[in-house]
C-alpha positions, 0 to 999 in steps of 0.5 A: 877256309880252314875248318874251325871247330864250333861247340853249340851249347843249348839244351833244346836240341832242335835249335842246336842241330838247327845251329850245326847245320847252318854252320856246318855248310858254312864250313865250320866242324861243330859238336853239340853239349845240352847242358853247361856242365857237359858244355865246360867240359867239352870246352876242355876236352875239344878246344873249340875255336868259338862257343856258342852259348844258349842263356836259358838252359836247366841247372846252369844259366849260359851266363853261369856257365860263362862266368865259370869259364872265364873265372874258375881256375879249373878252366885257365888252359880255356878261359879264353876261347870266344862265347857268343850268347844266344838268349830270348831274354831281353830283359837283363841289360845290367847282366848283358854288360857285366858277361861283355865286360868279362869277355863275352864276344857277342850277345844276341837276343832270339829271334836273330838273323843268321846272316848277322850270327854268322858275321858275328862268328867270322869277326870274332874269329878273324880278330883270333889269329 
């Protein structure tokens, strides 16, 4: 498999070197933003095949940040690169439709499996070619 690039948007860094590691000895180059400001403009910068996107994060809300991707005009040339949104919060099935209806490729409530995170990242990047 040829080496495709993952941003891994999360503010608690443990959790997204925890993320590149799993990813990386999958295959997958990965990069790391903690915050949605600095995420949207890696996302510009580095082209990343897949986003991955923590929900809860200061400042911006993963689900702030996603919609300003998808809808900004700003970020046209990226707006359709695949986000995958990790969130401990269970609570918000109305906001849940409304960011699949805007394109968000999954949505996955902590804790989750990693084998179900990367089948989901595989999926969504085979459905791309």
């Amino acid at each position: 498999m040829a080496s495709k690039k993952i941003l891994i948007i999360d503010d608690e860094l443990d959790m997204a070197q925890m993320l590149r590691v799993i990813l990386e000895t999958r295959g997958y180059l990965c990069s790391i933003a903690t915050n949605g400001r600095d995420g949207l403009q890696s996302i510009q910068n580095e082209h990343p095949a897949l986003v991955t996107l923590d929900y809860m994060m200061p400042g911006m809300t993963g689900a702030e940040m996603f919609r300003q991707l998808r809808t900004n005009e700003t970020f046209t040339t990226v707006s359709d690169t695949p986000v995958i949104m990790l969130t401990a919060k269970s609570d918000n099935e109305e906001e849940q439709k409304e960011l699949l209806s805007l394109g968000l490729a999954a949505y996955l409530i902590k804790p989750f499996s990693y084998t179900i995170l990367l089948q989901k990242i595989d999926e969504t990047l085979k459905n791309r070619k």
